[in-house]
N, CA, C and O atoms as a GROMACS GRO file, in nm:
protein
  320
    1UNK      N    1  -5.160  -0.721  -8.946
    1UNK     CA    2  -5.244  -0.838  -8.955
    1UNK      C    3  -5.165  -0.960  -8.912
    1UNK      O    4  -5.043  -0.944  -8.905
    2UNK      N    5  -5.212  -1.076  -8.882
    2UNK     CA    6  -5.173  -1.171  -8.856
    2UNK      C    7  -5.230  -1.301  -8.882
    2UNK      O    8  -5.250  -1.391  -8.800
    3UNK      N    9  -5.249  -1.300  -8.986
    3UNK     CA   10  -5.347  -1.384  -9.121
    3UNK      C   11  -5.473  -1.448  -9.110
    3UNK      O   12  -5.509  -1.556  -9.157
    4UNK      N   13  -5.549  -1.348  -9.028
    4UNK     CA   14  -5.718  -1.429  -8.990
    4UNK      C   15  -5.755  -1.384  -9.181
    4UNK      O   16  -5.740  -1.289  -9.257
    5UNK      N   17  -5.796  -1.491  -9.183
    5UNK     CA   18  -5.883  -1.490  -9.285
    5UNK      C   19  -6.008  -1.402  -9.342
    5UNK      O   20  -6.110  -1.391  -9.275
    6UNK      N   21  -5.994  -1.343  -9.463
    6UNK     CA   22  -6.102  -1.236  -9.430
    6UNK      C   23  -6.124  -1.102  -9.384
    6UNK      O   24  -6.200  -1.014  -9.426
    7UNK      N   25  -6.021  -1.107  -9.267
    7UNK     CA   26  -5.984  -0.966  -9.196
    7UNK      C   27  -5.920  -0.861  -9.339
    7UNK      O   28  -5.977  -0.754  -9.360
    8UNK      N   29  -5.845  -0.889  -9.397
    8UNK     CA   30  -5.773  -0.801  -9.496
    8UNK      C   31  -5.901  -0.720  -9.586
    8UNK      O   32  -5.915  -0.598  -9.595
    9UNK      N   33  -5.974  -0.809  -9.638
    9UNK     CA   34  -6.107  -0.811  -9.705
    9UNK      C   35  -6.201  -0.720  -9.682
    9UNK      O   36  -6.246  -0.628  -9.749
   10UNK      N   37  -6.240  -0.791  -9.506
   10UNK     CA   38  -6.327  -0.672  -9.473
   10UNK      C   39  -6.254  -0.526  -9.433
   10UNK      O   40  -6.325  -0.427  -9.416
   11UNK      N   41  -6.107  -0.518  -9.420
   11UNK     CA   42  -6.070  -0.379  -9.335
   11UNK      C   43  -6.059  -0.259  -9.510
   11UNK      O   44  -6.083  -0.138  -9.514
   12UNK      N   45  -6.017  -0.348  -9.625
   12UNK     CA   46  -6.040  -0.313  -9.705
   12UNK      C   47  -6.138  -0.268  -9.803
   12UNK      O   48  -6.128  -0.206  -9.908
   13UNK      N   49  -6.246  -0.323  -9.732
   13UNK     CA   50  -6.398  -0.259  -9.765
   13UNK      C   51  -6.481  -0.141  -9.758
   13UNK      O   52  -6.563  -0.079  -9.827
   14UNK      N   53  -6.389  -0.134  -9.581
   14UNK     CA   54  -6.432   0.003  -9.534
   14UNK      C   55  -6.273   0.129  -9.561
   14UNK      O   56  -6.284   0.251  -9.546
   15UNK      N   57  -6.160   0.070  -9.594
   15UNK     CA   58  -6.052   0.147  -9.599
   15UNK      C   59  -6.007   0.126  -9.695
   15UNK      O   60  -5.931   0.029  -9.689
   16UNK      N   61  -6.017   0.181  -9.814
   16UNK     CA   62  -5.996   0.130  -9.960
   16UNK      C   63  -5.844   0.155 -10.009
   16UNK      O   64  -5.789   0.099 -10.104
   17UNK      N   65  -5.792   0.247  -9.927
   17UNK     CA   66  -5.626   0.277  -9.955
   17UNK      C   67  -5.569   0.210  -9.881
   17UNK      O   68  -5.466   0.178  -9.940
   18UNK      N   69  -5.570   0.158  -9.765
   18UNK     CA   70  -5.515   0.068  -9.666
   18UNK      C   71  -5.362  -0.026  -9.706
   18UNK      O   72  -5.335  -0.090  -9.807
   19UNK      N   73  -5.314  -0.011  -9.630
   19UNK     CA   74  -5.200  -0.083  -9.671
   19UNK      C   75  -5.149  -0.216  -9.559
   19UNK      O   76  -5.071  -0.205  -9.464
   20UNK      N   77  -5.200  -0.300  -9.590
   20UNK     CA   78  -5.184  -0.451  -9.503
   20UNK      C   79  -5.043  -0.484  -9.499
   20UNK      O   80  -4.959  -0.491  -9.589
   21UNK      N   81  -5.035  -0.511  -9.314
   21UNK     CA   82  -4.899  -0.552  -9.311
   21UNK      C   83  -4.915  -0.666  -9.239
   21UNK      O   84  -5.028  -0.684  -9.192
   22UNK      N   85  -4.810  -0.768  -9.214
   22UNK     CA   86  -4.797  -0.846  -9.129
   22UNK      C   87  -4.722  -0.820  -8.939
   22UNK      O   88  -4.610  -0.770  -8.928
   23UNK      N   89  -4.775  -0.847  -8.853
   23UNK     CA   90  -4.730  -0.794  -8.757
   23UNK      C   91  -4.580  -0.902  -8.739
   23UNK      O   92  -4.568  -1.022  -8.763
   24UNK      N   93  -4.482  -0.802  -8.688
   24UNK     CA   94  -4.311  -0.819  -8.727
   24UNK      C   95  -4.292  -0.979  -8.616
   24UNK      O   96  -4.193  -1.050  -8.627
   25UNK      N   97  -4.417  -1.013  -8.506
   25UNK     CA   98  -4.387  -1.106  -8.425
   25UNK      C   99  -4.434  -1.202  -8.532
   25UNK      O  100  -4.350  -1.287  -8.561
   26UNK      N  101  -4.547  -1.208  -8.596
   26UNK     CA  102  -4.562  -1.306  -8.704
   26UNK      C  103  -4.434  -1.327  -8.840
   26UNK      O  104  -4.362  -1.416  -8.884
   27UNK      N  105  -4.455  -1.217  -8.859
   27UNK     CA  106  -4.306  -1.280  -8.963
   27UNK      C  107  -4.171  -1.313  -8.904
   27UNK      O  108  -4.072  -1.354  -8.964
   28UNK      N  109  -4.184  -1.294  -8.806
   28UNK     CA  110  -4.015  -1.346  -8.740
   28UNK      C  111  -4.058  -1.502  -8.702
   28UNK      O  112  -3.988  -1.597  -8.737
   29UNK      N  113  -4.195  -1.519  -8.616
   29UNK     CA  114  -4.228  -1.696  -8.592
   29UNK      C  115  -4.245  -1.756  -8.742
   29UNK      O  116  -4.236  -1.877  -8.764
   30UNK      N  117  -4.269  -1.665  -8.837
   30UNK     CA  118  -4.310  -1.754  -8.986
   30UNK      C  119  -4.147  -1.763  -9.048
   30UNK      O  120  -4.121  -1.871  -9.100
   31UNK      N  121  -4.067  -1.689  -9.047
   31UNK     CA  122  -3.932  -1.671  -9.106
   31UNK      C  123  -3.910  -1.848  -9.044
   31UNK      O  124  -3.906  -1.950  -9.112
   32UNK      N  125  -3.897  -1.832  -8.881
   32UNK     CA  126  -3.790  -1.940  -8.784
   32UNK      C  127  -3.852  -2.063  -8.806
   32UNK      O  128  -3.780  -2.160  -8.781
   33UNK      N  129  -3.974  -2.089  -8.849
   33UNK     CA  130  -3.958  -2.234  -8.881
   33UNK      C  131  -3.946  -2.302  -8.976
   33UNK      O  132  -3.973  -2.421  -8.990
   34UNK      N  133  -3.895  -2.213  -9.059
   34UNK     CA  134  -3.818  -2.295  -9.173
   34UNK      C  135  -3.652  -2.308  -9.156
   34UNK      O  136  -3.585  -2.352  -9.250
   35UNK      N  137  -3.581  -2.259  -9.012
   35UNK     CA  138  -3.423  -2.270  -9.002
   35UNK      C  139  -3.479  -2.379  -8.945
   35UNK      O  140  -3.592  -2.386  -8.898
   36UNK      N  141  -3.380  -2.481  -8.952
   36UNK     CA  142  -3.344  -2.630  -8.860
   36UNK      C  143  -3.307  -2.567  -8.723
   36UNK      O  144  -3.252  -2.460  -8.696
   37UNK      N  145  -3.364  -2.684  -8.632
   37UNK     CA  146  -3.310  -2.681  -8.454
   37UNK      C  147  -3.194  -2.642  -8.478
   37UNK      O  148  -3.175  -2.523  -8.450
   38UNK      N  149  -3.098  -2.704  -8.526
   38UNK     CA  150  -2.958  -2.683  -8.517
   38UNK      C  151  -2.902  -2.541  -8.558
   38UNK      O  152  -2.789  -2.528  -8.514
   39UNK      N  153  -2.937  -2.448  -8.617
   39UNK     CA  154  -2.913  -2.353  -8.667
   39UNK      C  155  -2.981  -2.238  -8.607
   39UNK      O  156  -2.937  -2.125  -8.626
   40UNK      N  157  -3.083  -2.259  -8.536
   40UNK     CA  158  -3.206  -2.148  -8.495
   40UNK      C  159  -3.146  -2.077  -8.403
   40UNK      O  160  -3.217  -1.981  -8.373
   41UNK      N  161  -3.009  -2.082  -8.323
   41UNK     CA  162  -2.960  -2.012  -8.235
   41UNK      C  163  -2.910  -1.913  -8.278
   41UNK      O  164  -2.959  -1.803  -8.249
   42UNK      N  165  -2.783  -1.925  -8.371
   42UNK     CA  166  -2.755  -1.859  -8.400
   42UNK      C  167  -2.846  -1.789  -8.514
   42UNK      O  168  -2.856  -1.668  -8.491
   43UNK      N  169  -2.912  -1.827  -8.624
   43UNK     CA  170  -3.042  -1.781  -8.690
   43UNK      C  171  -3.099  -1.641  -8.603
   43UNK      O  172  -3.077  -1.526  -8.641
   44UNK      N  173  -3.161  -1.670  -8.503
   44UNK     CA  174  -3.207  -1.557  -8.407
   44UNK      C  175  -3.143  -1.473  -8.320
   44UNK      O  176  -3.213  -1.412  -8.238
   45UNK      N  177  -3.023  -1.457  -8.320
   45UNK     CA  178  -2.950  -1.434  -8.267
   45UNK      C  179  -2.886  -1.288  -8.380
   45UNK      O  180  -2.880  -1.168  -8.351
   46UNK      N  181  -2.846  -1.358  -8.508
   46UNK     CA  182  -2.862  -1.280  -8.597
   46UNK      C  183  -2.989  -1.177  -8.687
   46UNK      O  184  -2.975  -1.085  -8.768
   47UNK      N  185  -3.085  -1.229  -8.641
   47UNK     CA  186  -3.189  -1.134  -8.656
   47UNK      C  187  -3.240  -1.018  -8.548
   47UNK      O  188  -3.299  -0.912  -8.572
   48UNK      N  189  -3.192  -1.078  -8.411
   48UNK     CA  190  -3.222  -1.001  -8.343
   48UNK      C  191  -3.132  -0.834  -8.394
   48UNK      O  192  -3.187  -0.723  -8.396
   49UNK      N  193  -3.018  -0.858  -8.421
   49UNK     CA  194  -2.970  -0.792  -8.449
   49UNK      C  195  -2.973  -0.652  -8.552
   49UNK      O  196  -2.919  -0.541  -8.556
   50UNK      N  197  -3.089  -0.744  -8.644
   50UNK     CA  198  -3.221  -0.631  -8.708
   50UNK      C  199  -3.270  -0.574  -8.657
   50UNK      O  200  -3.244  -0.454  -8.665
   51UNK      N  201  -3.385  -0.624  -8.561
   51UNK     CA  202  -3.491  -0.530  -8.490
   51UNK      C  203  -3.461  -0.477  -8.401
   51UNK      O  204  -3.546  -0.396  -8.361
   52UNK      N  205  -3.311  -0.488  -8.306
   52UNK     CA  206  -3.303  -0.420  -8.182
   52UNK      C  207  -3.186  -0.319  -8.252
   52UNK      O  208  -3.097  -0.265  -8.186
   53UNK      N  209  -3.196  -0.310  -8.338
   53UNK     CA  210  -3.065  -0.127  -8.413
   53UNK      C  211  -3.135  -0.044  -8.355
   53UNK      O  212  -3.243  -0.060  -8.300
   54UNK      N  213  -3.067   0.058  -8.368
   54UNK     CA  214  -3.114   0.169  -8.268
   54UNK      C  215  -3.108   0.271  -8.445
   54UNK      O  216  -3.190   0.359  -8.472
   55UNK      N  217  -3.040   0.246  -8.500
   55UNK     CA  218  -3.009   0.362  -8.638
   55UNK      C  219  -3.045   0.285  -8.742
   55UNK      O  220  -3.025   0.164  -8.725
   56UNK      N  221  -3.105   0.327  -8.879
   56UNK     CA  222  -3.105   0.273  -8.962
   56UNK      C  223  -2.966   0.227  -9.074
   56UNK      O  224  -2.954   0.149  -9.168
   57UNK      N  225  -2.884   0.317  -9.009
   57UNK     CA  226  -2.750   0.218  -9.104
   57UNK      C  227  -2.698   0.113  -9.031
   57UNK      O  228  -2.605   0.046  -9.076
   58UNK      N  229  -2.754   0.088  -8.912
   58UNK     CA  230  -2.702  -0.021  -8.809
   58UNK      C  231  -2.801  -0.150  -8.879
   58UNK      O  232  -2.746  -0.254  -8.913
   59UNK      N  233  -2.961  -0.128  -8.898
   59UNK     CA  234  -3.030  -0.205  -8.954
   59UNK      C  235  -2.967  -0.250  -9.086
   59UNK      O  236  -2.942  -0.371  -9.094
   60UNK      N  237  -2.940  -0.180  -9.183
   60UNK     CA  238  -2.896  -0.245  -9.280
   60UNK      C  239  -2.789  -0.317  -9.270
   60UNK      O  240  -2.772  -0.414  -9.344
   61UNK      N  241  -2.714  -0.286  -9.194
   61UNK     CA  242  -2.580  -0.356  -9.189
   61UNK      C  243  -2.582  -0.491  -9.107
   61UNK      O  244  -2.501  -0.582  -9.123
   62UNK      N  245  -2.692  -0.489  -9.014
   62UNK     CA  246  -2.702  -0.631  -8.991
   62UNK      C  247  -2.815  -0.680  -9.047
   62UNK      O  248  -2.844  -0.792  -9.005
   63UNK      N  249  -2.890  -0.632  -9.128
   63UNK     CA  250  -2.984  -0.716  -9.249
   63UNK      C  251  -2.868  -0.764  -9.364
   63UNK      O  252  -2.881  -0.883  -9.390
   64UNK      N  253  -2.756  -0.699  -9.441
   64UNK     CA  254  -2.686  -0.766  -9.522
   64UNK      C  255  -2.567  -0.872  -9.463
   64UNK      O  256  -2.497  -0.943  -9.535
   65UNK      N  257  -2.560  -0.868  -9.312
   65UNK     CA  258  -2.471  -0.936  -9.262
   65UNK      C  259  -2.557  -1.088  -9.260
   65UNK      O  260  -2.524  -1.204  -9.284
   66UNK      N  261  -2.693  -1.016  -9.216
   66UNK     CA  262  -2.781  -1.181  -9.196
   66UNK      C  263  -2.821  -1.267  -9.350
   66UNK      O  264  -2.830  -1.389  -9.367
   67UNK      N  265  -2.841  -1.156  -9.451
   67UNK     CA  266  -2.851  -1.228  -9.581
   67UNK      C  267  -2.678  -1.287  -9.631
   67UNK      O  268  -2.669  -1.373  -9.718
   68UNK      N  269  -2.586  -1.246  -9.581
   68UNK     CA  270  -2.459  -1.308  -9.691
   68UNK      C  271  -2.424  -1.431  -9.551
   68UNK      O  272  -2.356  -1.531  -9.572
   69UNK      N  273  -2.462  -1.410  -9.462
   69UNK     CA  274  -2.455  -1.517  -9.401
   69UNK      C  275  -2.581  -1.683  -9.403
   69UNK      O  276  -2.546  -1.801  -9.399
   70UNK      N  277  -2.717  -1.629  -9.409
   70UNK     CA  278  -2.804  -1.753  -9.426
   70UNK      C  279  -2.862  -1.721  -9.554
   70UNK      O  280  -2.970  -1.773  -9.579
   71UNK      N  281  -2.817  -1.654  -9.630
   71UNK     CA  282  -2.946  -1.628  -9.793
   71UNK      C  283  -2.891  -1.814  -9.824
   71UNK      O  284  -2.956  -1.914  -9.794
   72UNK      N  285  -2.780  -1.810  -9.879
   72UNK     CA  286  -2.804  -1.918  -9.964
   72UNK      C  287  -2.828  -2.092  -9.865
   72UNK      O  288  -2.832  -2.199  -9.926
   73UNK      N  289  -2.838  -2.086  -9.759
   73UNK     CA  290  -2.924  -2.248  -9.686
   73UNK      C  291  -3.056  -2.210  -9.664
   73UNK      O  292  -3.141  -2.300  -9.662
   74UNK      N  293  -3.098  -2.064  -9.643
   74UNK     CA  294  -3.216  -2.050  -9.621
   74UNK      C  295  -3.253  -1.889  -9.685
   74UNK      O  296  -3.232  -1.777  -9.637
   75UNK      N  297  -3.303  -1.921  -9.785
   75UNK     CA  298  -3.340  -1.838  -9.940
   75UNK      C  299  -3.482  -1.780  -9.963
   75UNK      O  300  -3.525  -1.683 -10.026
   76UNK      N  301  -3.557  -1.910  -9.862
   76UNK     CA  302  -3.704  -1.899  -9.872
   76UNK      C  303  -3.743  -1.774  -9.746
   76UNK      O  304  -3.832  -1.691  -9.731
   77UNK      N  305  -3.625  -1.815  -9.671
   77UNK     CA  306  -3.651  -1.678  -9.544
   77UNK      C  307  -3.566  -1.594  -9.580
   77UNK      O  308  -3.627  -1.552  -9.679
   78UNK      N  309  -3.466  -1.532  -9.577
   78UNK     CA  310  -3.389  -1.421  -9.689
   78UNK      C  311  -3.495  -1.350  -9.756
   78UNK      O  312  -3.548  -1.243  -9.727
   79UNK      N  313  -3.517  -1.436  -9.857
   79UNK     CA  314  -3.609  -1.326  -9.986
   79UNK      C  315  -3.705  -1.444 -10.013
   79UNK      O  316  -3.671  -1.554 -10.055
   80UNK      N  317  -3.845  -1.400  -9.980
   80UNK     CA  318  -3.887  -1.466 -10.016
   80UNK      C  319  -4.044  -1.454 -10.111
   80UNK      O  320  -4.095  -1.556 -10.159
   0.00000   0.00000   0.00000
């Protein structure tokens, strides 16, 4: 999903187990505008580093590299 209004509602009407996600291009544009200009380079730079792993111990390892590096200036994108 990608937050039309309603859509969740009705897909859940007809699909009662359904499990709503956000599509990963929306949460990466919703994550980045809460880093400052000044930071967004490297910010994305380090996330890319999430979605383009090829292994899942590669993912984690640059998901905890990107949280001990921006969790605590940016907390609300980390964990939010």
């Amino acid at each position: 999903m990608d937050g039309l209004k309603g859509l969740p509602d009705a897909i859940k009407a007809i699909f009662h187990d359904v499990n709503i996600q956000t599509c990963i291009v929306h949460q990466i544009r919703n994550s980045i505008k809460y880093v400052t200009s000044k930071d967004s380079i490297q910010f994305i730079s380090d996330l890319k580093l999430i979605y383009k792993s090829v292994t899942k111990e590669a993912t984690l390892v640059a998901l905890k590299d990107l949280q001990n590096t921006w969790e605590n200036k940016y907390q609300i994108v980390i964990n939010p």
